[in-house]
N, C-alpha and C positions, 0 to 999 in steps of 0.2 A: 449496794454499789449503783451509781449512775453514772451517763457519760454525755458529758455536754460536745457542743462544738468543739470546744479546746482542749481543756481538761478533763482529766477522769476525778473523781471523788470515789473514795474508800471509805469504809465506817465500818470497827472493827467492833469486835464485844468486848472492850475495856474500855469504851467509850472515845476513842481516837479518830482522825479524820485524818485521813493524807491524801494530796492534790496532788497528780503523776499528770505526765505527758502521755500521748496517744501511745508512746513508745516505751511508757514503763518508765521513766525516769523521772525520780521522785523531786515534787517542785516546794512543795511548801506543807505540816503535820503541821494539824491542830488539837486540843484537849478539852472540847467544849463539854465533856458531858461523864458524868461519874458509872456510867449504865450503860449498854449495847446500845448501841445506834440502830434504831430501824427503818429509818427512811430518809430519804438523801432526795434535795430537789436543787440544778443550776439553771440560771436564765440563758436566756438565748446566749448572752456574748458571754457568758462564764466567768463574767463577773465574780456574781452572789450566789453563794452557797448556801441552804440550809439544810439541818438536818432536826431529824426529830430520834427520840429517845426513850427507852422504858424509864428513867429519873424524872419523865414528867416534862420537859423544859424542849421548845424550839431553841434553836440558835441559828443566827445569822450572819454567814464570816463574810469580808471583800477577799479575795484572791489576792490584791494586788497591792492593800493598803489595811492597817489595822483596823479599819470600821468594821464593830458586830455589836447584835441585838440579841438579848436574850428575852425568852418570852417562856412563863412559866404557868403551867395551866392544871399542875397539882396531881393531877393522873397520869398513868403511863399512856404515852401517844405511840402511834401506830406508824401513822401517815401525813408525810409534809407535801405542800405543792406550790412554787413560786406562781406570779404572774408572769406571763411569757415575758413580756418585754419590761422585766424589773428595773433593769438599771437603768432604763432612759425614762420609767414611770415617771408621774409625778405624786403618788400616792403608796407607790411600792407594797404592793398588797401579795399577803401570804396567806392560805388557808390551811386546817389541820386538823388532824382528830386520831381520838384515842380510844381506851377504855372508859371514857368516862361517857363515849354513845354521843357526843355532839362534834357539830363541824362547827369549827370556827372561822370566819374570816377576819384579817387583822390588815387592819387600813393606815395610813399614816395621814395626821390631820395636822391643823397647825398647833395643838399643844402635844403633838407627839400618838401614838400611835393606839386606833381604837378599836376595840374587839365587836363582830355583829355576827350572833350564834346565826348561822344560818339553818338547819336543822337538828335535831335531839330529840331524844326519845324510843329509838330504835335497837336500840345495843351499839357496842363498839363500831366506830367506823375505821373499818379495814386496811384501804385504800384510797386513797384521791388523786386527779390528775385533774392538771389545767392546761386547756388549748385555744387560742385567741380570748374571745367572749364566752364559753362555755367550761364550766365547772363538772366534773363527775366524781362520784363518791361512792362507795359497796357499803353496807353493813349488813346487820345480820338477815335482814329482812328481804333486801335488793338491792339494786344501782340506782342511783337519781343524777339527774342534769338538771344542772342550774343556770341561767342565762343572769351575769352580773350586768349587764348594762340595762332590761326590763326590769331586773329582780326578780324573779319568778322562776319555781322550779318548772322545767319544759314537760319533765314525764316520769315514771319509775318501771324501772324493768324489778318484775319479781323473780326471787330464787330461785333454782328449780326444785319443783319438791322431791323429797326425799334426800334429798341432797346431805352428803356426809357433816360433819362440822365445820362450821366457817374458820376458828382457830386450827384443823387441824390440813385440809386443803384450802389455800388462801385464796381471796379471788384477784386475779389482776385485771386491770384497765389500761389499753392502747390506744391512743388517738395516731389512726393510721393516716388521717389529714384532718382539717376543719369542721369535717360534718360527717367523718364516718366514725364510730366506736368499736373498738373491738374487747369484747368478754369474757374472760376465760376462768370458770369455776368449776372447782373440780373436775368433772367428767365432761364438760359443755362448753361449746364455743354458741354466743351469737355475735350477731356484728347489727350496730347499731345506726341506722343513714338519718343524718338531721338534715331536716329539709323545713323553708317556710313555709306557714301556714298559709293557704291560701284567703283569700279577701272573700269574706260576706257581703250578700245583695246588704244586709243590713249591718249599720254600725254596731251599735246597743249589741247584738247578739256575740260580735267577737271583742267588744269593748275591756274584758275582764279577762281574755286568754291570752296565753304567752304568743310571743310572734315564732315560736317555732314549733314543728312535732319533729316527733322521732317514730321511725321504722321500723321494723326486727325486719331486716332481709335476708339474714340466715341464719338456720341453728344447726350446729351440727351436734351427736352424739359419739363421745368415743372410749375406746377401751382402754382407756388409761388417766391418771391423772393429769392434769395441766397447769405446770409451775412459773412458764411464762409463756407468753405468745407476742409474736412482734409480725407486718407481712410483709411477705420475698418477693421480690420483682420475678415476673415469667416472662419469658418470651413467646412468641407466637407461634407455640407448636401447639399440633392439633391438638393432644391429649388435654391442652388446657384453655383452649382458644375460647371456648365456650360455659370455662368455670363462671366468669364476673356474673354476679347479678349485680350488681352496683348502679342505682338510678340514677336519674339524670339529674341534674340542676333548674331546669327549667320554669321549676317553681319559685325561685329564689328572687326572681322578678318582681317579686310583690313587697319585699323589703324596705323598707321607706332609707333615701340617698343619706339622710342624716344620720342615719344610726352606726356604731360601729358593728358589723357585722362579723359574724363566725365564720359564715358559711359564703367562701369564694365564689363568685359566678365564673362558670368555667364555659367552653361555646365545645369542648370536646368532654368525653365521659374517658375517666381517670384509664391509666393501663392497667394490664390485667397484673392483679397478683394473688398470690396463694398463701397462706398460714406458716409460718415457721414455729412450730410447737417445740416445748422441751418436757418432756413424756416423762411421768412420772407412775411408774406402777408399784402399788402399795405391799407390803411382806404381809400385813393381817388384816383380813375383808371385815375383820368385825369392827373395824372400824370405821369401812362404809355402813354396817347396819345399825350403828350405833348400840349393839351388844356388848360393849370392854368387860362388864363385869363379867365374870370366867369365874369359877369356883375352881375348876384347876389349874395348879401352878405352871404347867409345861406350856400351859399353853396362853396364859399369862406373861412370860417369857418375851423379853423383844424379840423379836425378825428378823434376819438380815434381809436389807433394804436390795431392790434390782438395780441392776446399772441405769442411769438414764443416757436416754436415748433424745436426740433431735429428728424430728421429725416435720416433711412438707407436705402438707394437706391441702388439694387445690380448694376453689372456691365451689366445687360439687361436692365433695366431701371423700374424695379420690385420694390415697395415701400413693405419695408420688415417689418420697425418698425416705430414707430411716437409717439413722447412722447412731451406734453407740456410741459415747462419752468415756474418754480415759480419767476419770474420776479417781483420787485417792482417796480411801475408807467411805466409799459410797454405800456401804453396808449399812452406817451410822445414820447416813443422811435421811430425813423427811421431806416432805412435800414442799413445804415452807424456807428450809436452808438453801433454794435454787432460787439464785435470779438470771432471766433471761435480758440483754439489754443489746439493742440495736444502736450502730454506728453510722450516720448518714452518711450517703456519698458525696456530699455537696462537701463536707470535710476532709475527707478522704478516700480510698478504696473502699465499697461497701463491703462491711463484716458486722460480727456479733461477738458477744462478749458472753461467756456463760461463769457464773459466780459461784460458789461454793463457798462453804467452810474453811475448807484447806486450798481450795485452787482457784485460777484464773484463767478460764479458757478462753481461746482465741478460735473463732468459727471462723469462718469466709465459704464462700459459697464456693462450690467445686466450675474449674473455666479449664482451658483449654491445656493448661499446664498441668492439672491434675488427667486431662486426659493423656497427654504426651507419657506422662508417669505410669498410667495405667497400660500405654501399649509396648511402652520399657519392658516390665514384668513378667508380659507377654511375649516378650525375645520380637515382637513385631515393628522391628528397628525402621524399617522403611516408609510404615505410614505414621511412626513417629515422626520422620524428618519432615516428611510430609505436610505435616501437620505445622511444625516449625516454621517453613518455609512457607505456607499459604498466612501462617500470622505476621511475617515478617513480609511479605507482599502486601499487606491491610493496613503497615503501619505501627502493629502489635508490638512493643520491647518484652524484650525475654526477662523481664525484672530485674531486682536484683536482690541479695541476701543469700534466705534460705530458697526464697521463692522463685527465684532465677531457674531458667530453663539452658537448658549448655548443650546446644548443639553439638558443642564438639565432642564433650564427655558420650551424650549419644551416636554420634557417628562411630567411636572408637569401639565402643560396645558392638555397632553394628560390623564393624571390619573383623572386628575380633570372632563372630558369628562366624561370620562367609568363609574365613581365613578355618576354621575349623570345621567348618561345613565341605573345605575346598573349591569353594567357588573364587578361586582368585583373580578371574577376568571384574568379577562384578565387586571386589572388593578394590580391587588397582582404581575400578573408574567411581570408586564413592572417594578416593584420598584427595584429591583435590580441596573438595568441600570441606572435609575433615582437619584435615592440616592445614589450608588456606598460608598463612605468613607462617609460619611455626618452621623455622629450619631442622631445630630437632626431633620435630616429631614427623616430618619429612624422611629423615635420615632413617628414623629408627624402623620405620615401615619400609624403606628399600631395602634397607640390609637383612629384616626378615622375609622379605621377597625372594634375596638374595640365597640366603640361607636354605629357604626350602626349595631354591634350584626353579623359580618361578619368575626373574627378573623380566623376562618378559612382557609379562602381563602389568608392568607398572611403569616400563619405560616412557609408554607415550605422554603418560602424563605428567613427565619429570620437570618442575619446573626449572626456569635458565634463567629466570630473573623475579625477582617480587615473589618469594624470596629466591634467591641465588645459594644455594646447600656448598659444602666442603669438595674440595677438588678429589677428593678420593671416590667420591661418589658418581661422577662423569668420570675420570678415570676408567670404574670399576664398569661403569654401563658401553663405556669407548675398545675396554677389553670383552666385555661378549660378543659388542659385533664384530671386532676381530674377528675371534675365531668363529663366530656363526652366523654371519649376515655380513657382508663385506658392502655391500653394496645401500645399508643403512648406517655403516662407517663413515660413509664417503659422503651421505649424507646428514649427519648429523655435523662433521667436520666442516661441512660447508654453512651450516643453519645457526649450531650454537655458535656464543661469543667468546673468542676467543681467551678469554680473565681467566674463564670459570673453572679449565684448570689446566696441569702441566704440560704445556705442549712438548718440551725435548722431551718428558718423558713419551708422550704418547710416540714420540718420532723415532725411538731406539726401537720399543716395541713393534710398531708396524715395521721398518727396519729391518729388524732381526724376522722377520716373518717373509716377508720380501727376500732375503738372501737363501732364503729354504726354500722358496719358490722356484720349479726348474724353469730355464730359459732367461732370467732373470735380466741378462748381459745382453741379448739379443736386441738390437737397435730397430726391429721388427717382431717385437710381441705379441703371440696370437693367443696365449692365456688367460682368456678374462680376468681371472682371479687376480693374475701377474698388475691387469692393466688397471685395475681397481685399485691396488697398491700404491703403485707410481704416483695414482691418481691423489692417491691420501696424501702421500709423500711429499706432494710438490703442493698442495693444498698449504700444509702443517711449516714447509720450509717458506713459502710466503708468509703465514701468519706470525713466525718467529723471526720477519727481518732479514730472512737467508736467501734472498730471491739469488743466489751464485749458488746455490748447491739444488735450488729447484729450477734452474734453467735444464740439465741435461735428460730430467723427468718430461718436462712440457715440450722439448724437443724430441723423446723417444714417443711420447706420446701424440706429436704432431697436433699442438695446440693452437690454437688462432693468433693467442694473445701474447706468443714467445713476444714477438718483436716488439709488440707493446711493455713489453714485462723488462727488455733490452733497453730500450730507452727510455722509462721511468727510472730504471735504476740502474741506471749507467756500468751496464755490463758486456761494455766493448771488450775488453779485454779477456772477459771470463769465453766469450766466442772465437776467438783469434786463432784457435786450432780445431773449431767446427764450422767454418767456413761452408767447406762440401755441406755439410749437414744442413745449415740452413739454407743454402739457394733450392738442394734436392725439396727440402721440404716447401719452403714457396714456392716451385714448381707445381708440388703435386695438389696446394692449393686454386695454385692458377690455372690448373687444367681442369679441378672440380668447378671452377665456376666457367670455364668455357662449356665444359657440358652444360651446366644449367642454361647455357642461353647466353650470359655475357662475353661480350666485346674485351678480349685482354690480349694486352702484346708482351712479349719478353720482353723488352722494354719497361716494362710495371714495375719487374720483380722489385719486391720490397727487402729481400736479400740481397742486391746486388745494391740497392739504394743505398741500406745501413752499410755494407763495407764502403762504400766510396763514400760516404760523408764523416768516414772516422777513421782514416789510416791513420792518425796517429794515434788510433791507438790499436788499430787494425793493421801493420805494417802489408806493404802491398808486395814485398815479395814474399811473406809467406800463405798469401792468400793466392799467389800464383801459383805458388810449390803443390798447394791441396785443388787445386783445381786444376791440374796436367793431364788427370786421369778424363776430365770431361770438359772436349775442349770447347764444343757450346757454353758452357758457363762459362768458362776463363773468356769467349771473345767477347760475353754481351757485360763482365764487368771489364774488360779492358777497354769497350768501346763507351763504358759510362765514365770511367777517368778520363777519357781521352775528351771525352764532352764537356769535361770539367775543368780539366785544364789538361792543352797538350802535353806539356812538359812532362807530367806525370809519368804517362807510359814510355818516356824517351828511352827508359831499359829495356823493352822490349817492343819497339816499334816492326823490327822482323817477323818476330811471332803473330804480331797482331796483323800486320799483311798477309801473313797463309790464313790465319785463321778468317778474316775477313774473307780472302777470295774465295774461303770454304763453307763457310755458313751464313755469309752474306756478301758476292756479288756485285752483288747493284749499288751498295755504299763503299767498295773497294775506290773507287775513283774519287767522291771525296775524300777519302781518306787520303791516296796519295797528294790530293792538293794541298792539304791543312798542313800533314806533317812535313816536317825537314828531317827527321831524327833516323830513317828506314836506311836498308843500305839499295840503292841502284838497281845494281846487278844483280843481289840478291833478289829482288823485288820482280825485274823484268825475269827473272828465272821463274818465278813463282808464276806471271802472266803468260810466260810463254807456257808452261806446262800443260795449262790451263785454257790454251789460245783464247786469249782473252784480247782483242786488237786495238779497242780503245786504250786501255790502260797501257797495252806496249806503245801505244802511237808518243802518250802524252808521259809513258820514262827516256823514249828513246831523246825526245825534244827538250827534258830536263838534264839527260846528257849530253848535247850536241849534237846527237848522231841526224840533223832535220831530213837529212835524204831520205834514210834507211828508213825515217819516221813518214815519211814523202809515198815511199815506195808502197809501204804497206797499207797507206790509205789507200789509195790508188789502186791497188794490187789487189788487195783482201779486199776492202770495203768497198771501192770504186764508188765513194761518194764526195759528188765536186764540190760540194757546199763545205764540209769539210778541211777538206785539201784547203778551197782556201780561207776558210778561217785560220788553218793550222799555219801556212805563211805568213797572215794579216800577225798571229800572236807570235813568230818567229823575226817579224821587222830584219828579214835577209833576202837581198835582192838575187842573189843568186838562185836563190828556194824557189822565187819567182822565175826564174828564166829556164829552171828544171822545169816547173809545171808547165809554164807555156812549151818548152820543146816535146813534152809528154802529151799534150795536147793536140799539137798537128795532126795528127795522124787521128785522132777520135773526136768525132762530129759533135759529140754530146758533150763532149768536156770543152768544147771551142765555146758550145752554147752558154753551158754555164758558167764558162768564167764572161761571157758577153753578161748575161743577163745577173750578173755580182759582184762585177768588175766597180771600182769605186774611186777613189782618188791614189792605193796602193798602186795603183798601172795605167798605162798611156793606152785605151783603147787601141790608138791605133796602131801603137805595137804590137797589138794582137790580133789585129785585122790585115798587116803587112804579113802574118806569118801564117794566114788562111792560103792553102796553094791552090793554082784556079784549077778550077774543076770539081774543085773537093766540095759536095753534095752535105749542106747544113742543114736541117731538119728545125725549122723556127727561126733561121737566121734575119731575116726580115724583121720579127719581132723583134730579137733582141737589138737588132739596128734599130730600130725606133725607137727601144725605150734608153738608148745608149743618149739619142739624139733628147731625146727628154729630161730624163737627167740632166746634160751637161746645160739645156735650155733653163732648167729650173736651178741648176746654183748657179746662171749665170744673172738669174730673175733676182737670187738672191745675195747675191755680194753686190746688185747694183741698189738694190732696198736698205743693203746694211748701211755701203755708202752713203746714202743719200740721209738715213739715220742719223750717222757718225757727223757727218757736215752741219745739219739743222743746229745739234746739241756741239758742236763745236762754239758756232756762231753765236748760241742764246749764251754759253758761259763766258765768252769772248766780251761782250757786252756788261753782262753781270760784273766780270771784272774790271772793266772799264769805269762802268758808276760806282764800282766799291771804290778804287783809288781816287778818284778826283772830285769826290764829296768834300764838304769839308767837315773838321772835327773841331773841337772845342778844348782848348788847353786852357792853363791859370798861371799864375803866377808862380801858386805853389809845385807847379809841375816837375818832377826830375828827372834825368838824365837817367835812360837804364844801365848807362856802363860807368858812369862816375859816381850817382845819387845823388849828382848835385843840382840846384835848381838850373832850369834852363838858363835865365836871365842870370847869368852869376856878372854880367859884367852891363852898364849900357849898351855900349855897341856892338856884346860880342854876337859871331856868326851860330845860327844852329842850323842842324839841315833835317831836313824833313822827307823820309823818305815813302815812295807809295803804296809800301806796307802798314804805313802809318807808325810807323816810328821815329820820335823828334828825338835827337841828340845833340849834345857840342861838335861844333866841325873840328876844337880841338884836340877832341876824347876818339876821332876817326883820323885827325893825318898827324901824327908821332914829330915829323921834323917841325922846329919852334920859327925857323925862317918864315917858312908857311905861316903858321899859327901869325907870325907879325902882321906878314903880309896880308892877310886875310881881315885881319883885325882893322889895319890900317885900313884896307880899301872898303870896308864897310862900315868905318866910321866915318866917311865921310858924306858928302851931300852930292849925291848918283841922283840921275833922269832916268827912264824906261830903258834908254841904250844902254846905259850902266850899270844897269842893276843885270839884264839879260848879259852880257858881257861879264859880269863878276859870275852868272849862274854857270855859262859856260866854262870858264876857265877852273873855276871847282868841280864842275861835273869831270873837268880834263883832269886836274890833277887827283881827285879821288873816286875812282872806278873800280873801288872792289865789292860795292851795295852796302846792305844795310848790316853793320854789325851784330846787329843784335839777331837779326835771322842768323847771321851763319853760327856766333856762338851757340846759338840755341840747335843747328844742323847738326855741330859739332859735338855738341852734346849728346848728342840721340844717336852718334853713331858710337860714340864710345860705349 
């Protein structure tokens, strides 16, 4: 069996050939050969196929196309070997040999195809193998290299001696690249480095030598047979860092540019690698000594044969690994029924192929996946993952097939561990990784969490989204912290989304838990437990749409956001019998923020706000009825309606007069100014209680009483300023001649009505009524400034005069050039009370007035007498006196102006 780049080739012993894919899947069987196949060689591109045969005969198939060569050479052959690059050859050269001891090469010319023994005479040749330029070949004797492009054989490695039989341990040949060989007979590895010969001072001396030698740079000895050998890439760990003896190239220099060479010039020396052997140990050593004959039968007797074993041997000669072979009837097998055969990477994943009789094994070198499996086994789950997780940070795929590595299958293993170990903290925090999207497998580890009374320990990591699990499952984690954590209840209800699961159920549940709670009803709950509830309650009733049945929660609860919660979702009406409840509870807002430091008036309240901006749907007498008991809240929303609009409180303008006088005072007097709606008497009852003497001054004055409203100023307040403003707004002259008779007799009230006396009163009726003698304190002043006054409106009504006159005069003028301009009429002009043209007649009359409107003097005087006479006298032939004389007796007989102004007067008054 061989294994190209593409294809594999099989050669069975009935002479059959089958072409499989890398993957075992068979491409194309052929029947070249009546006898076992023993050696099989593909070109590079796996083209051409040949194989060689105990019937004597090469054959050479195409893969792809019916071309084949048969080449019959009369003896049983051993060993076939293409030219590397056969199919693109132009000579397509094949080498071969058998038992008949010669190697042939077989060339293609132009009369077809010619054979050139390359050597003979040695016994059977074995083996052969071709790598660029260089040919190698075993027989009984040694290995030889041949250089086809010189002709010349390079060198002969000899046997080793003592060496068992060549038929019955075979020897194989590896070209592990261009210029290395590798050896393997029976008991012995060398490895062979082809390097160029170096250049003589003299020509004539290397005239006759091949341009290349060859090396032995290692032999190793070992305790076993060797049925193939191929070498294993290492890496650079110590143990084998220092295996290569592998020299360098440096010599290759000497090679002449024209030649096609073997041997690669490389500027770095190859990477290290080591021997991958397939170990074969023999059942009966007499046939390492070459003793078989036996006179006794028993021991005459086959053997059963040992298992083989693969085996890696560094380049020290250090046995690294050794793995036995699951081989069927290995008992049978010899030295010779094994072929070892490597698979390049450059094709595929590097592996090996191991050949048999009965089977086909598949090697691949042990990586990180066989390690993950090995610490499986080991129950050592965690540096398993480990392990996973550092390949999967690199880059690494977890494969796929058989060779797939399943995270998840291992984590499950590893939960399964802990979970029976009882570490369930440390098994909850691996489910993440484990289950990732998998909603059932999700599921199926909380409900055995569940199960064993552990739920705890998996909550945290429940996920709510990507993936999102069945609503029995939040459910089920929503009823533990019920009853054990209330306060991770109230947090998760706020965290998770609401989808994930039933909310009215969770709402009956906390619900019914909530009604067992003592104090439950209490509109001042000191329960935690109670207030955690609510808490949920009114959470679960917004989330469900019900913000009316989570209002009386966030109001026992005294939540910031009620009012917010009120007018988002228009839940006027659902408040209209907790009135009390919400100003109390804005209150106790607004006092929390005056302690902190801020600036708040009752006036703010945002309870008192919301009912005055929504009586209808907050009617305002039953917002009255709930706020009797506190009559502070009922004045400061009576006094926000009233601000809104008077009318409003017109039902209860009484109440809000006491209330005012009782909790605010200093706005009772606007008050009484604004409204009309209060009763009188009832009102000055309230300010007399209260002696309150402005607000009596300014009821007694709104019912007439101005004396008794006179007296009390005067009496109570004894302020003159006052007094007479309160006559100046009473416009009664009697009022006046009360205060001046109240006045005589008191020095300070003479003063102050001098020094505010105004156009209401004749100074010196109030200086006629000073009695002599009577001792004024500033009266001097206020006669001066009496005298001042009446000096400066007298400055000023002669300023205003003289104003009024100028702008008299300028529009007097103005009016004079607007009339006696003149204007421009036409022909077409018409009449604005007939429409008809002015000129309807030659000589009739129009008259023209200094408003500037032109009419018929017919269409202004009705009688036709006139109309003749008018006509007549202006048709005739008038001088300057005549025409002034016609203007006067028309001015006489029509003196009622311009029609058209007073229609247009009489129109504007209608």
């Amino acid at each position: 069996m061989l294994i190209a780049d593409r294809p594999q080739a099989l050669g069975t012993h009935g002479g059959m050939l089958h072409i499989l894919s890398l993957t075992g899947e068979l491409i194309k069987s052929f029947q070249p050969h009546s006898a076992s196949v023993t050696d099989i060689s593909v070109d590079l591109t796996g083209e051409w196929v040949a194989t060689a045969s105990l019937d004597g005969q090469v054959v050479l198939h195409s893969v792809s196309s019916p071309e084949s060569h048969t080449f019959d050479m009369k003896r049983s052959l051993r060993t076939v070997a293409l030219e590397p690059n056969f199919a693109k050859s132009s000579t397509r050269s094949l080498v071969c040999g058998g038992m008949a001891g010669s190697l042939v090469l077989h060339e293609k010319g132009w009369l077809g195809y010619k054979e050139t023994v390359l050597h003979t005479g040695e016994g059977p040749v074995w083996q052969v193998r071709w790598r660029g330029r260089l040919i190698a070949w075993a027989n009984d004797l040694g290995v030889k290299i041949y250089d086809t492009v010189s002709q010349t054989r390079i060198t002969y490695i000899d046997r080793p001696p003592d060496s068992p039989r060549a038929d019955l341990f075979k020897c194989t040949l590896h070209w592990q690249d261009d210029s290395t060989l590798l050896i393997a007979w029976a008991d012995q590895i060398k490895v062979a480095r082809i390097r160029a010969r170096p250049r003589t001072p003299t020509v004539s001396a290397s005239a006759n030598l091949p341009p290349y030698l060859a090396d032995i740079t290692a032999v190793f000895q070992l305790d076993c047979m060797v049925a193939g050998i191929v070498p294993h890439p290492l890496g650079n760990s110590p143990s084998t860092a220092g295996a290569g003896v592998l020299p360098t190239q440096s010599d290759a220099a000497s090679v002449a540019s024209g030649a096609s060479s073997a041997v690669h010039k490389t500027g770095a020396p190859p990477s290290l690698t080591a021997f991958l052997i397939l170990a074969y140990t023999p059942p009966d050593m007499s046939l390492l000594t070459g003793n078989e004959a036996i006179a006794d039968r028993a021991e005459q007797a086959r053997k059963a044969a040992e298992r083989p074993e693969l085996r890696i041997v560094s380049r020290g000669g250090e046995e690294l690994a050794a793995d036995a072979l699951g081989i069927s009837g290995f008992e049978r097998w010899s030295c010779n029924d094994y072929v070892l055969i490597e698979v390049d990477a450059s094709v595929a994943e590097r592996y090996y192929v191991v050949l048999s009789p009965r089977d086909i094994v598949v090697v691949r070198p042990r990586d990180w996946r066989d390690h993950v499996a090995w610490l499986v086994e080991r129950q050592r789950y965690e540096e398993a993952l480990e392990e996973i997780e550092r390949q999967a940070a690199m880059g690494v795929t977890a494969g796929q097939g058989q060779d797939a590595v399943d995270a998840v299958h291992v984590g499950q293993r590893y939960i399964e561990h802990l979970v029976s170990q009882g570490d369930w903290v440390k098994a909850a925090r691996l489910c993440p990784k484990v289950c990732g999207q998998d909603p059932k497998r999700w599921e199926d580890w909380i409900f055995l969490f569940a199960q064993k009374h552990q739920l705890q320990a998996i909550i945290p990591y429940v996920p709510t989204e990507s993936p999102t699990l069945g609503h029995l499952v939040y459910e089920m984690i929503l009823a533990y912290f019920l009853a054990h954590d209330r306060h991770a209840l109230l947090r998760m209800i706020k965290s998770w989304p609401k989808n994930i699961y039933d909310v009215p159920a969770v709402i009956v549940a906390v619900q019914a838990e909530l009604d067992r709670a003592p104090s439950s009803s209490s509109m001042k709950t000191t329960a935690p437990a109670t207030v955690l509830l609510m808490e949920c309650l009114a959470e679960l009733y917004t989330m469900n749409h019900q913000p009316g049945k989570a209002l009386p929660y966030f109001l026992r609860l005294r939540r910031p956001n009620v009012f917010d919660l009120i007018r988002e979702n228009n839940l006027f009406t659902a408040v209209q019998d907790q009135a009390l409840l919400l100003v109390e509870f804005d209150h106790e807002l607004m006092e929390k923020r005056r302690r902190d430091g801020e600036d708040v008036r009752p006036e703010d309240s945002r309870a008192i706000a919301l009912l005055v901006d929504h009586i209808h749907s907050i009617p305002i007498g039953r917002v009255v009825q709930q706020l009797q008991g506190r009559p502070d809240y009922l004045y400061l929303y009576l006094d926000a309606l009233f601000h809104k609009d008077p009318h409003l409180t017109s039902d209860f303008a009484d109440m809000q007069v006491r209330l005012c006088a009782e909790h605010a005072p200093d706005r009772l007097m606007n008050f009484l100014r604004s409204s009309n709606y209060y009763s009188l008497e009832e009102a000055y009852n309230v300010c007399n209680e209260r002696d309150m003497v402005p607000e009596m001054v300014f009821l007694l004055g709104r019912m007439g009483n101005n004396k008794q409203a006179l007296t009390l100023i005067i009496e109570r307040l004894g302020d003159v300023n006052r007094a007479i403003d309160f006559a100046r707004e009473q416009h009664d002259d009697d009022l006046w001649e009360d205060l001046l008779k109240y006045s005589e007799t008191r020095p300070l009230f003479i003063r102050g009505l001098l020094e505010n006396v105004g156009a209401e009163i004749n100074p010196i009726r109030l200086i006629r009524r000073i009695k002599n003698g009577l001792e004024i304190p500033g009266l001097r002043g206020a006669l001066i400034k009496i005298l001042h006054d009446f000096n400066l409106q007298v400055s000023l009504l002669e300023g205003c005069q003289t104003i009024l006159d100028g702008d008299c005069a300028e529009l007097a003028q103005t009016l004079y050039r607007n009339q006696t301009n003149g204007f421009f009429l036409n022909p077409q002009t018409h009449c604005p009370i007939c429409s008809q043209s002015l000129q309807q007649r030659p000589h009739s009359l129009t008259l023209l007035y200094l408003c500037r409107h032109v009419v018929h003097a017919s269409c202004v005087a009705p009688d036709e007498a006139l109309h003749e006479w008018i006509n007549h006298s202006a048709g005739g032939t008038q001088g300057v006196g005549g025409t002034i004389a016609l203007a006067a007796m028309v001015r006489a007989r029509i003196n009622t102006g311009c029609p058209v102004c007073k229609r247009k007067g009489e129109g504007r008054q209608s």
